[in-house]
C-alpha positions, -999 to 999 in steps of 0.1 A, spaced: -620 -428 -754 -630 -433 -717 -612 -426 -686 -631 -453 -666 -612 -485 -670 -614 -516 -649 -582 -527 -631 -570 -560 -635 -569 -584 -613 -532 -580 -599 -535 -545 -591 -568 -546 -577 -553 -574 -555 -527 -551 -543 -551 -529 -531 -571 -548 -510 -539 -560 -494 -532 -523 -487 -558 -526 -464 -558 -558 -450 -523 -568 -446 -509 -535 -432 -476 -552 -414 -466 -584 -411 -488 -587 -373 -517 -584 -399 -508 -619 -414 -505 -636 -384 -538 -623 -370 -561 -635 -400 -539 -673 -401 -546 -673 -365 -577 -666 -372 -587 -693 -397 -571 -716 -379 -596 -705 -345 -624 -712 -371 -610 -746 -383 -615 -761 -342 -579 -767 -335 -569 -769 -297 -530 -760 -307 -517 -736 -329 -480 -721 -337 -465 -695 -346 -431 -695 -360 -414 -659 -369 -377 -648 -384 -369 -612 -387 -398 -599 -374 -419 -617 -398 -405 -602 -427 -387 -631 -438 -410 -662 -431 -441 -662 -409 -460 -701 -401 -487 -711 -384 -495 -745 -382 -528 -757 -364 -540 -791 -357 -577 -781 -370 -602 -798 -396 -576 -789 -428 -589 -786 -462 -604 -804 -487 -583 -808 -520 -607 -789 -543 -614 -764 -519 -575 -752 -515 -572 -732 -547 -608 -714 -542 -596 -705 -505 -574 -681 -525 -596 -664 -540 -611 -627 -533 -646 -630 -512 -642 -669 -514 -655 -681 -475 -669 -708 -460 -680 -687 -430 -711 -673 -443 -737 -678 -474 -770 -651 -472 -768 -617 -469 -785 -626 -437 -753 -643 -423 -739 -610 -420 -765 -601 -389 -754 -626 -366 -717 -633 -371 -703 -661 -347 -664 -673 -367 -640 -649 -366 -631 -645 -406 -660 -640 -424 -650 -618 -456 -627 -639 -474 -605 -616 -484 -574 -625 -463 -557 -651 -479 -561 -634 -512 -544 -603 -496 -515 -624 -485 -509 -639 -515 -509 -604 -531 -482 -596 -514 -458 -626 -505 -445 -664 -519 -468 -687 -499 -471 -724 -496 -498 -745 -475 -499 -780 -467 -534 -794 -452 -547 -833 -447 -579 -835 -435 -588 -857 -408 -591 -894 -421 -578 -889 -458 -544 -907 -461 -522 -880 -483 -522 -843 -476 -513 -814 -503 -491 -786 -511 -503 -756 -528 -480 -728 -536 -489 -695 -549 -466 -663 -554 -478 -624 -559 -516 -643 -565 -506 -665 -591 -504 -703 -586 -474 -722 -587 -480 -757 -579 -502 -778 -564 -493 -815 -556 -495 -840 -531 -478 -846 -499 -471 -855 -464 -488 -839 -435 -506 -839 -402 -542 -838 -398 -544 -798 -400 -531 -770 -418 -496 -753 -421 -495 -722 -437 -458 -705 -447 -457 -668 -457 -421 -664 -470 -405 -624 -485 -434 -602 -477 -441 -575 -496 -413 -591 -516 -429 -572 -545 -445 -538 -530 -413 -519 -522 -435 -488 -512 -447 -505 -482 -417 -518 -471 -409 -481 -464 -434 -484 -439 -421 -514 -425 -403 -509 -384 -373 -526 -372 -374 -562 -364 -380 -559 -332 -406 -538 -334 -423 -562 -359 -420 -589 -340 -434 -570 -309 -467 -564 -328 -467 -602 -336 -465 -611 -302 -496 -587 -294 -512 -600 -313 -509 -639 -302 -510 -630 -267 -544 -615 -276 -559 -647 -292 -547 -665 -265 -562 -649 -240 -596 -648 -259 -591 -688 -262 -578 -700 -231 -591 -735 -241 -563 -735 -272 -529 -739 -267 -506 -715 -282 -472 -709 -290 -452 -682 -307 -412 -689 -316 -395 -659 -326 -363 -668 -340 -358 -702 -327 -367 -688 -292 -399 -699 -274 -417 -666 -263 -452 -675 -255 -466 -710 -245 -503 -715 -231 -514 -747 -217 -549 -743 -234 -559 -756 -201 -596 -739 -207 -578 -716 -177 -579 -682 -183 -557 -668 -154 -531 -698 -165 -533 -674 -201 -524 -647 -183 -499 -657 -161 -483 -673 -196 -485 -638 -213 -483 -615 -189 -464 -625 -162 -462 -639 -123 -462 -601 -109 -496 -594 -132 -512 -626 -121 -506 -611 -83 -526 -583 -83 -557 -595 -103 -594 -600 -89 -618 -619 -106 -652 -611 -126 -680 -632 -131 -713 -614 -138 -742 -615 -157 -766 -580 -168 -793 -582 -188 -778 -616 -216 -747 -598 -211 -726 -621 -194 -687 -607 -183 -664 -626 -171 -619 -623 -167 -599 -608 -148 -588 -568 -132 -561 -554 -115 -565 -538 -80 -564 -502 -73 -531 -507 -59 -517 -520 -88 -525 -494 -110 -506 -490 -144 -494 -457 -163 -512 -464 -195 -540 -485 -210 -516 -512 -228 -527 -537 -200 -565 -534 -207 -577 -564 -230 -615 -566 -241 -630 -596 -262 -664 -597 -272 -674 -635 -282 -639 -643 -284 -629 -617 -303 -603 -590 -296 -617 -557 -300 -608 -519 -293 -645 -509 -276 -645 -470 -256 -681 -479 -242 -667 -509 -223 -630 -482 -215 -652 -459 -201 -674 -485 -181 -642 -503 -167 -627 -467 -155 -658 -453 -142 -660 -483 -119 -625 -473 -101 -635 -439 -100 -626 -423 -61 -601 -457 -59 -571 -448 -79 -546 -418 -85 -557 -394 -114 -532 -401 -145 -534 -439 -135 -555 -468 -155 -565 -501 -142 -556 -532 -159 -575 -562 -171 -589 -591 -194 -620 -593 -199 -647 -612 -217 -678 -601 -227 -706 -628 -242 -733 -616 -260 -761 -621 -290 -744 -620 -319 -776 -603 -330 -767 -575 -313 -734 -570 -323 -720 -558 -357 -686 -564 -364 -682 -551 -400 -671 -516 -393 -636 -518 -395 -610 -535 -422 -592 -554 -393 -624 -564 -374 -611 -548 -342 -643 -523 -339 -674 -536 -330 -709 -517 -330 -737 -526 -296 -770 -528 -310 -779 -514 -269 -745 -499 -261 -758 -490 -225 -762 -523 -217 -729 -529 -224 -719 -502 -203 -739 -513 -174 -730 -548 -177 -689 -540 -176 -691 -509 -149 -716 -532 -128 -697 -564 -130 -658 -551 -122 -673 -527 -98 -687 -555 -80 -652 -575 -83 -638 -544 -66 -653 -539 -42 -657 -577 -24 -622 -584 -37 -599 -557 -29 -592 -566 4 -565 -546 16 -538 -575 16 -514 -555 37 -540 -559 67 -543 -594 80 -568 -591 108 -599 -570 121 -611 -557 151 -634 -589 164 -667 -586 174 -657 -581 213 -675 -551 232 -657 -520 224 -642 -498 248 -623 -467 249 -594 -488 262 -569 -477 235 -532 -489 253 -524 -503 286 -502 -475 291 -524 -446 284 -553 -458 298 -553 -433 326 -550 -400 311 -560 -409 272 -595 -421 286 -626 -405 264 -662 -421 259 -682 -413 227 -716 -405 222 -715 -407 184 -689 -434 173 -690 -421 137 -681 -384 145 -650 -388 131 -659 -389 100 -683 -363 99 -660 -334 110 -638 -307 101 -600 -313 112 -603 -281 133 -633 -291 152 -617 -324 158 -583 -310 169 -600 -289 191 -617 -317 210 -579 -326 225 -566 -290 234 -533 -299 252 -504 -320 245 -484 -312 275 -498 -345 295 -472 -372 308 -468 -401 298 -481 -419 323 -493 -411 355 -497 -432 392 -527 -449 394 -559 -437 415 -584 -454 427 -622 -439 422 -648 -462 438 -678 -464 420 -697 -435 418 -723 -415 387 -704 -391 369 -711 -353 376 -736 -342 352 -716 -320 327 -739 -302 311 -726 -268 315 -689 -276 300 -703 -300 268 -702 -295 231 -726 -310 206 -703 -341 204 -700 -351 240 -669 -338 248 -664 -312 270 -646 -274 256 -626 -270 288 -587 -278 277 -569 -308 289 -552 -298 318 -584 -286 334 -599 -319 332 -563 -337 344 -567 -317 374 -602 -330 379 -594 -362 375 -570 -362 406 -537 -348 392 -520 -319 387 -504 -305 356 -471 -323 365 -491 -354 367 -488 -359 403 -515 -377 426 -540 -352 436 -571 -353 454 -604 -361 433 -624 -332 426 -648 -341 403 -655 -350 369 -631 -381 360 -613 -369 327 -617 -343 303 -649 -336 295 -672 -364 299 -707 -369 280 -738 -365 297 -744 -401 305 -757 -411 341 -758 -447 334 -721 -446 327 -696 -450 357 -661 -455 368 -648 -489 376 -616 -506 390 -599 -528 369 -570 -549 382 -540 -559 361 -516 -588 365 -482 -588 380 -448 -584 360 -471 -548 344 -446 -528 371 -421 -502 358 -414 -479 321 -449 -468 308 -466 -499 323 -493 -499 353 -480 -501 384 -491 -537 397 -526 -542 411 -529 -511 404 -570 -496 396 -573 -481 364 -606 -456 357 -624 -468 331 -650 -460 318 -674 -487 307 -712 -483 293 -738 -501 310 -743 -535 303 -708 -542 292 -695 -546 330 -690 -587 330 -664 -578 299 -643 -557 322 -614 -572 334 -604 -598 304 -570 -585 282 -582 -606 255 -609 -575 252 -584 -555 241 -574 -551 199 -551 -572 189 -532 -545 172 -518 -514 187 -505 -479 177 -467 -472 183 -469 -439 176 -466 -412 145 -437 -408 120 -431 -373 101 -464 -360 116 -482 -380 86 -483 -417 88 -497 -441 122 -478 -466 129 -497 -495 137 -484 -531 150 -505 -558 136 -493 -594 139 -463 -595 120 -468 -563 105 -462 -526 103 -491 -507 93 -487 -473 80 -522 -451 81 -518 -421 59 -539 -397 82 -546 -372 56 -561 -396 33 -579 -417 57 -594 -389 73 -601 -373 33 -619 -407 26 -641 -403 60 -651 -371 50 -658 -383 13 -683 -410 20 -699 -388 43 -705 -362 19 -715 -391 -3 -742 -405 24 -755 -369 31 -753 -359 -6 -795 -355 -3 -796 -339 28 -764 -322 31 -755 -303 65 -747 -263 65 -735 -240 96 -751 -204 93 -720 -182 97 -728 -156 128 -716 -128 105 -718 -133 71 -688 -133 51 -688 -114 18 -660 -124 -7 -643 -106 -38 -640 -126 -65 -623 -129 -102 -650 -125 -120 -646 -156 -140 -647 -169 -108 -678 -148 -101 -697 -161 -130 -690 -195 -127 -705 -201 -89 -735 -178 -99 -738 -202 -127 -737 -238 -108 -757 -220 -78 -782 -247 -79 -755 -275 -75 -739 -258 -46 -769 -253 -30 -772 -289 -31 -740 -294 -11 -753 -267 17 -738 -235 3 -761 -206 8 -747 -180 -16 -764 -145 -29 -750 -119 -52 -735 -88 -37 -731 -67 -62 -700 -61 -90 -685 -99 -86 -685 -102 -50 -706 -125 -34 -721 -130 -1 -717 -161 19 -743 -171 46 -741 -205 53 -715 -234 44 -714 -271 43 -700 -281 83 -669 -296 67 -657 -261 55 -640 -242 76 -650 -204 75 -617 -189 74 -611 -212 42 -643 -200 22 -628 -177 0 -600 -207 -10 -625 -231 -11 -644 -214 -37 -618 -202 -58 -610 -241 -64 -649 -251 -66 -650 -222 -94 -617 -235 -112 -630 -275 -109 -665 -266 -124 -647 -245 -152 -625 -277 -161 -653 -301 -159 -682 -288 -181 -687 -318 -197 -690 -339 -166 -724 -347 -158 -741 -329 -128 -736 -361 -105 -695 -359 -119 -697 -328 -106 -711 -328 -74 -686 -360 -68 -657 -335 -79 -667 -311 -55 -672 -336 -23 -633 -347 -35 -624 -307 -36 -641 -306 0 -630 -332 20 -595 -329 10 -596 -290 23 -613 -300 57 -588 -335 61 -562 -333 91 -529 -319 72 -499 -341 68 -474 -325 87 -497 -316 114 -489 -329 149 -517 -352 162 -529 -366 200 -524 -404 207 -564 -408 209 -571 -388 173 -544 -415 159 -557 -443 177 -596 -432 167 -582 -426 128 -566 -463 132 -596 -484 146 -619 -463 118 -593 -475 91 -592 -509 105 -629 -515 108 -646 -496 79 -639 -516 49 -655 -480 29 -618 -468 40 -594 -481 18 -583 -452 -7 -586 -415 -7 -610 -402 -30 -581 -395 -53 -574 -430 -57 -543 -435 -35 -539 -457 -11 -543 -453 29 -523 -479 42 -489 -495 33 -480 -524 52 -438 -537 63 -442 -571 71 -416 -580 103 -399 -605 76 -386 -576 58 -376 -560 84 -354 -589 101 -335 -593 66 -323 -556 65 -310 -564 104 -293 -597 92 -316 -620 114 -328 -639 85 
């Protein structure tokens, strides 16, 4: 006798449940589904127990026609497709006609449909796939389909079965999904006589998500609207700033359809990459249109995998389209206003005008330096706080080109230049000697002028009144001198914990992190430079002793640091000699710095070489940043503030974490009990 045998029908039933109807979230996923496909604008969802004991869904759709109710029930029965060729371009949602069958398998259900127009709707009941009765009776236009005791006769996969809460958890995924891929349909899930979920079906889709995910959620979403090559995306994603600990709060659809896609994962993340903290994961909802030509979506048993005919489309189209969202959208909301187009001057505070006062011959050095080399640019911090006015007539500056560095500033320490500028030490009124200020650039077309100031400025920190103040003003800005309203409307009060400015802004409190605004400077230079990057020859070159793990790695990835203005040569054993570094690096900090570039290229292999590089400017600039806990002038602050005020390129460090944090003066009223 033979072993082959064919199974009958009930068994053979069971088992294609097994794999369709995995939990009771799987029946509420292929109703919802065929009710999607039937064109109604309202569907719900009715649960008890977790969906264990009865599960409905009731749509106001098309229905079904009497003879066509029993043949619904049967395996491969569909009226989705017809040829083989249907299969190619797939636009409904069921397709297989295996669902129903599956439920039926496994549970006692009834359905009553009317289709529109008829006048008497029908009943048909069917238990573990065999039919029960079939009759008429009364109904709305649509279709109402009860699942009652699943798995009512497969105790084995009740084993499988969660708690109810967990269940019902799964369900509500699952109709939270469809409504947000159908904003246009109105849905509604009751979970044990309790209303959980209710969309408008407005045709809104942040009006879905604010039903199904929440007020807070709705707050820190930008939107996307963007078309690549017929790939048209469109939805919704979170700001850097509101980053989330996982990836539960990233939803893609692809025609309408929810789907679990790592092309489009990858594309989204990529697209934050240098804007948010590693270990963090942006949220968002988006929809991606496409030829269903291109698209296969019978891969998976659940339909929640999809295959892209021209997957790095896909990818460009997502990375390109929330990239762009991004970057116009996030706006830093804790920063209200901007520097305005007026003249700028190096006019940073009324009351530090006199001994604070610097020009600039490059306005974007700051971000193009070491921390060293800028500390070093203001030596001394023993200056007082204010000091009496003098008055300079106008007159060229002295030519300074014996006491200048390659910035403009000159390398004599502050005191020196105090005491040039007419004071002493102590601050006292002097007599003029010479160069105004510390260090001043070689500019002849720059002088000194007065500039008066209004009474009631007498007394404290302020300027004596009518008092002249030295400023110093670039030719062909003079008819600006003299107006307040030149001056930023925000100010710095000063420095807390050696690591955040404090900044007044309107009614706010900005806090500048200085280490990650000045990383982030650094970054995008690196970035700008990245084809012509910028080395400094060491006078004596340095030769290091490495691990040689170490060793081997940065003789391996020679090339790449190269690139980045590291002039390396083998020196024998696993030493290495080191003649020339990029500017950023600070020589003393060689040996460190290439211990971690060694360490980083050893944990990304797998990164691609412009990953890489990218890794290493992060690795670079956050060595040569100013240190938190570092004491800082008032002028480095104030130039760190106007940069992170200006540059809309400064918003996060290149590790993804935010550079300023604002405390709105509202906030601050309520802790004092004035509001």
């Amino acid at each position: 006798m033979g072993k082959i045998i064919k199974l009958d029908r009930h068994i053979a039933d069971l088992i294609a449940a097994g794999e369709v109807v995995e939990r009771p979230a799987s029946v509420v996923k292929e109703l919802v589904e065929n009710a999607v496909d039937a064109g109604a604008d309202a569907i719900t969802v009715e649960i008890r127990r977790g969906g264990l004991d009865m599960i409905r869904v009731t749509d106001n759709g098309s229905g079904i026609d009497p003879e066509d109710i029993p043949t619904a029930f049967l395996r491969h029965a569909t009226s989705k497709i017809r040829r083989a060729e249907d299969l190619d371009s797939i636009s409904t949602l069921g397709f297989r006609g295996e669902a129903l069958a599956s439920i039926a398998a496994v549970s006692k259900v009834a359905v009553f449909t009317r289709v529109e127009g008829s006048t008497a709707g029908y009943c048909y009941e069917i238990e573990g796939g065999e039919q029960k009765s079939f009759s008429e009776a009364g109904c709305p236009t649509g279709t109402t389909v009860v699942v009652n005791e699943l798995f009512y006769n497969t105790p084995a996969r009740m084993k499988f079965v969660k708690k109810d809460a967990t269940e019902a958890g799964h369900i509500q995924a699952v109709v939270r999904k469809a409504a947000l891929a159908r904003p246009d349909i109105s849905f509604k899930l009751i979970r044990d006589g309790e209303e959980i979920i209710h969309t408008p079906g407005d045709n809104s889709l942040l009006s879905a998500i604010y039903c199904t995910y929440g007020e807070s959620f709705v707050a820190g979403l930008e939107k996307v609207s963007a078309v690549h090559e017929g790939i048209r995306v469109t939805g919704y994603v979170s700001r850097p700033t509101y980053s989330q600990g996982n990836r539960t709060k990233q939803e893609f659809f692809v025609n309408a359809r929810p789907v679990r896609a790592r092309i489009m994962t990858v594309a989204l993340e990529e697209a934050y990459k240098n804007r948010m903290m590693v270990g963090r994961y942006p949220a968002c909802v988006l929809l991606v249109d496409i030829n269903p030509a291109l698209l296969d979506v019978n891969v998976h048993p659940t339909k929640s995998e999809v295959k892209f005919a021209y997957e790095k489309q896909v990818f460009d189209a997502v990375y390109l389209a929330v990239k762009d969202a991004v970057d116009s959208g996030d706006s830093r909301a804790a920063i209200h206003t901007r520097l305005s187009g007026a003249p700028k001057f190096d006019v940073p505070d009324r009351e530090y005008i006199q001994t604070s006062m610097r020009p600039q011959k490059n306005p974007d050095f700051f971000g193009s330096m070491s921390a060293e080399r800028f500390r070093s640019m203001y030596a001394a911090e023993n200056r007082p706080n204010h000091a009496p006015a003098v008055k300079i007539q106008d007159k060229p500056l002295k030519n300074p080109n014996d006491n200048t560095d390659e910035d403009g500033f000159g390398n004599t320490d502050f005191a020196a230049g105090y005491e040039n500028a007419g004071y002493d030490n102590a601050g006292h009124e002097g007599k003029y000697t010479g160069t105004a200020g510390h260090g001043m650039s070689d500019s002849r077309d720059a002088t000194y002028r007065e500039r008066d100031w209004s009474d009631g400025e007498r007394g404290g920190s302020d300027l004596a009144e009518n008092s002249h103040v030295p400023v110093y003003v670039p030719e062909g800005q003079n008819e600006h001198i003299g107006t307040e309203e030149d001056l930023p409307k925000w100010k710095v009060l000063g420095e807390a914990f050696e690591t955040y400015i404090m900044v007044e802004d309107g009614d706010d409190i900005l806090f500048i992190d200085k280490h990650a605004a000045h990383e982030r400077m650094l970054f995008n230079k690196l970035l700008e430079n990245r084809d012509t990057p910028v080395s400094q020859y060491l006078l004596e070159p340095a030769v290091l002793h490495l691990e040689r793990e170490d060793f081997e790695v940065i003789v391996s990835y020679g090339e790449l640091l190269a690139g980045m203005g590291f002039e390396l040569d083998e020196f024998g054993g696993s030493s290495i000699i080191v003649r020339a570094l990029p500017e950023e690096i600070d020589s003393d900090d060689a040996e460190a710095t290439l211990q971690e570039i060694a360490e980083s290229l050893r944990m990304n292999r797998r990164m691609t070489t412009t990953g890489k590089r990218e890794e290493l400017y992060r690795l670079v600039a956050c060595k040569a940043a100013l240190k938190a806990g570092s004491k800082s002038s008032y002028m480095e602050n104030y130039r760190l503030a106007e940069r992170v005020l200006e540059h809309d390129d400064v918003r996060y460090c290149p590790h993804g974490r935010p550079i300023v944090a604002a405390l709105k003066r509202s906030e601050l009223e309520k802790r004092f009990g004035r509001s």
